[in-house]
N, C-alpha and C positions, 0 to 999 in steps of 0.2 A: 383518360390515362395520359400520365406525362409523355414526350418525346423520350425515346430511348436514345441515350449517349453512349460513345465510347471511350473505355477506358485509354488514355495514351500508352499505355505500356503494354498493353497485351491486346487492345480492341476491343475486349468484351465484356460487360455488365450483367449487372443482375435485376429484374424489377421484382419487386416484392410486393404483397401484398400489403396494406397500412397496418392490418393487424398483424403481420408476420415482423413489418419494422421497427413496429410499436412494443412487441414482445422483444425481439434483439437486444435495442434501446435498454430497456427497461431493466434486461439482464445485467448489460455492460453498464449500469449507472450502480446495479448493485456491487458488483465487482468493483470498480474505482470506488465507492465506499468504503469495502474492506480493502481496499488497498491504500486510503488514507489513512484507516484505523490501524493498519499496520503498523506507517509511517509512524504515527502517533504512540506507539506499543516501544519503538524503538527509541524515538527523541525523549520517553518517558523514563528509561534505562529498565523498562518491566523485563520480567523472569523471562529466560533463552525458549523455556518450554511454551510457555501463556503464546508465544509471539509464534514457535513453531507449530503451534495446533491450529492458529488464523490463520497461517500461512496455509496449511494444509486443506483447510476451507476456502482460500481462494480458488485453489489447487482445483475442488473437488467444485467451484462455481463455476471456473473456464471452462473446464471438460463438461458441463452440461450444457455453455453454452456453444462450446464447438459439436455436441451429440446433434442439436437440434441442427445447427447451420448446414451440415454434412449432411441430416437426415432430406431438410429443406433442398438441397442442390442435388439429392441424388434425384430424387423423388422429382426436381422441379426441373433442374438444366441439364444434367444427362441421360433424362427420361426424352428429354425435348431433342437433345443433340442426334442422339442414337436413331429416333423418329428422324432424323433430318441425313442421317448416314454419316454424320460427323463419329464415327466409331474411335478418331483419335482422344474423345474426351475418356474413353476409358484407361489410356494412359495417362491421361493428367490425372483422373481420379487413383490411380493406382499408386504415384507418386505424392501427392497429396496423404492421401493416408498414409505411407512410410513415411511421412513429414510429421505426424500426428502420435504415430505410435514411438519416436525417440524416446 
């Protein structure tokens, strides 16, 4: 397993499994996809509607990839922290989610 680093700004990282990273990746390569195909929807001067339905698809690709990373970090770092008496991560997580739900 690699050396675990610190974040400069806050100190603290995440390790992940390769399949866990591997999956992320893989998410966020499809999203920048549709969101060059977007780009492309509009340099193309296509219909207001055609371009608000892929938008609405990125829309509904972030929020599956913030479901898992939230499910991942609860499950993984504040399962860990709470085990550690770090009980302040439940106020990070609590403000994290009203970040999520604007």
């Amino acid at each position: 397993m690699e050396e675990k680093k610190s974040c400069e700004c806050c100190g603290k990282r995440t390790e992940r499994s390769e399949e866990e990273r591997k999956k992320l990746i893989n998410r966020l390569n499809r999203i920048e996809g549709q969101i060059r195909g977007l780009k492309g929807m509009v340099e193309r001067n296509e219909y207001c509607t055609d371009i608000l339905i892929q938008s609405a698809a990125v829309n509904a690709a972030v929020n599956a990839f913030n479901k898992d990373l939230i499910s991942n970090h609860i499950k993984g770092c504040v399962v860990r922290d709470i085990k550690e008496g770090k009980e302040e991560v439940i106020d990070e997580l609590v403000a994290t989610l009203q970040k999520l739900m604007k």
